[in-house]
N, C-alpha and C positions, 0 to 999 in steps of 0.2 A: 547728709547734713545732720547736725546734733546742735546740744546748745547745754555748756554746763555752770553754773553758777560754782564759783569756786571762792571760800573764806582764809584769809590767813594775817596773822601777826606778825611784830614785828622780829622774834624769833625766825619764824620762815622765810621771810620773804629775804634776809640780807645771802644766801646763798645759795642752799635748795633749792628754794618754790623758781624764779628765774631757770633755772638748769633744767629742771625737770618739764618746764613748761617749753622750753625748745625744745626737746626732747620728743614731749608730745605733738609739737607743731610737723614735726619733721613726718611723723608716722601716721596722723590726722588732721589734716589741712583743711579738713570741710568743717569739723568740730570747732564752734564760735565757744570762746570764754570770756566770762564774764569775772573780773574781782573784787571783793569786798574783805573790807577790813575787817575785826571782829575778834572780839579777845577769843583766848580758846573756849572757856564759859558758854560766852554768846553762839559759839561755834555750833556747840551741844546741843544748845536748844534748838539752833534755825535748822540742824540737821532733822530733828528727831521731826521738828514743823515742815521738815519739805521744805524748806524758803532757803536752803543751799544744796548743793549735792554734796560737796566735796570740802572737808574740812584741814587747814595744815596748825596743829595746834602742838601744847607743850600735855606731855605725859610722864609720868616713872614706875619707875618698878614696882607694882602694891596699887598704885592709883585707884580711886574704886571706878566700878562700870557705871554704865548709862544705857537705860532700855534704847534698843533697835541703834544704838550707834557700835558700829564695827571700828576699833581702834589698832592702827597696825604702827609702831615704832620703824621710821624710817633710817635716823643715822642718832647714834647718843651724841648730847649736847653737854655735857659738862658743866658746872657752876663754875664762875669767876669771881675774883674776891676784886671788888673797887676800893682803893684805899686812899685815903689824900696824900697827895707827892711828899711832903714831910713827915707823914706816919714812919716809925719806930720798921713796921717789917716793908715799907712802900718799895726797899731794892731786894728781898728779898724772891726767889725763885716760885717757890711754891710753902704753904703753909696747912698749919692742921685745923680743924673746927676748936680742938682746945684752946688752941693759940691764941682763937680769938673771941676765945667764948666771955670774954670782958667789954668786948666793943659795942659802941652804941649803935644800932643799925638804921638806915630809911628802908622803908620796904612800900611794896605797889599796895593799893587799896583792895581794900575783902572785895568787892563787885567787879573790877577789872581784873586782878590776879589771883585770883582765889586759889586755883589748883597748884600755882608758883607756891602762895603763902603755904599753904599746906606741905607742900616738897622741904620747901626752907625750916619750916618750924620741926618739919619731922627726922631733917637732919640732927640737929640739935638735941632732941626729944630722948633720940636713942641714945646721944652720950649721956643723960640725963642735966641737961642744959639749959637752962629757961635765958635765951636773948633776948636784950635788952632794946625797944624800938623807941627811938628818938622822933621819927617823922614817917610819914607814910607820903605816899603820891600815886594819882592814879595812870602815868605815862612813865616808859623809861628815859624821855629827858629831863622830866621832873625827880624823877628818884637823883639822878645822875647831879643833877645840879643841888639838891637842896643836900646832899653828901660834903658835896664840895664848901659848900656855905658852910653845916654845919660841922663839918669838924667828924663826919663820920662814916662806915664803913657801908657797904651795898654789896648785896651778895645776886649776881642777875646770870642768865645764860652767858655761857663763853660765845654763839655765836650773834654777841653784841659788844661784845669787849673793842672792837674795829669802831666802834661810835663812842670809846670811851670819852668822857668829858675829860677839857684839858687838863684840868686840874686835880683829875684822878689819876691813880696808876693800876694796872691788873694784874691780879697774881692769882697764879691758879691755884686750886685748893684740895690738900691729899684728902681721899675718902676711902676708909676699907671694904673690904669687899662686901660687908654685911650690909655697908648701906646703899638707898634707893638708888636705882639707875636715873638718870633725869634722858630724855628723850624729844626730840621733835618726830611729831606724829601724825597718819595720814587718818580720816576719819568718814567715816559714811554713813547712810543709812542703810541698813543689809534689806529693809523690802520696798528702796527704791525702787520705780519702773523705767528711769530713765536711762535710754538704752547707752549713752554715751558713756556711763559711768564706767563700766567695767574695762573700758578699754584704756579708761583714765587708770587704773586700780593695777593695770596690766604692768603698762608703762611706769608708774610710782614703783613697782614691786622690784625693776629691773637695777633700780638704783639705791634699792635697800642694803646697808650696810651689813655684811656677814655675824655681826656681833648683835644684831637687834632678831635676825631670824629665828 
């Protein structure tokens, strides 16, 4: 018997965290789990407190560290550009940060998407970019919807673009190789004592994409 307390957002749970947690069920059928929502942030802290074992958050390339939390990149997640279905590039295929380094953006709130804003601003940053933010929200159906309202662009993970609002369209977005990898990621405390973890860690590791190893 075990028992693990497990965190993840709305990034993780639309495909991973489900797969991987049958996965787990299959090979440890006594190990009870427990789930809790929890932006990646919040993730950091409850880990570092003990009050989760197991974290599934957003990470990239450069992101900085967090004492006693173990961060391992599961599969890269890609940015997606949301645009409203009458914008100018809304049929286009895929697009560059130049492209749209004029648009007005929503983006998630500093307390819930902190590490998001940080990836996004830092995209920008290195083309020497300053984006322009018309609205913030602290959910992605509120980003998603006040986009739509306002007349402007949303830059969120690709594996959310499947909950696009109606009235956006997705377009994926070219990034050269210089810049940050964006990531869904598994996360721990490394002097955890709880013994179920590593078998949780085992299992996570088997379904890591070759490109995040």
């Amino acid at each position: 018997m075990g028992y693990l307390k497990i965190a993840y957002n709305d990034i993780a749970v639309q495909d991973l965290l489900p797969k991987l947690l049958e996965k787990f069920k299959e090979e440890y059928s006594a190990i009870k789990t427990e789930m809790i929502f929890m932006t990646t942030q919040e993730q950091i802290t409850a880990i570092q407190k003990d009050q989760v074992d197991i974290g599934f958050g957003f990470s990239y390339t450069g992101s900085e560290e967090h004492e006693s939390v173990r961060i391992i990149p599961l599969v890269v997640d890609e940015p997606i550009l949301l645009l409203p279905k009458n914008h100018h590039l809304a049929g286009r295929e895929k697009v560059t940060l130049r492209e749209i380094r004029n648009e007005r953006f929503v983006v998630g709130t500093t307390n819930e998407w902190r590490i998001w804003r940080k990836y996004f601003f830092k995209l920008f940053d290195q083309l020497g970019i300053k984006p322009k933010i018309e609205a913030e929200a602290s959910s992605m159906s509120g980003i998603m919807s006040l986009a739509a309202v306002k007349d402007c662009a949303a830059l969120l993970s690709r594996s959310l673009s499947k909950f696009t609002h109606s009235d956006l369209v997705p377009v994926a977005v070219e990034l050269s190789d210089d810049m940050p990898v964006a990531y869904i990621s598994l996360m721990w405390n490394e002097s955890s004592d709880n013994h179920s973890l590593p078998h949780f860690v085992e299992i996570a590791k088997q379904i890591q994409e070759p490109s995040c190893l």
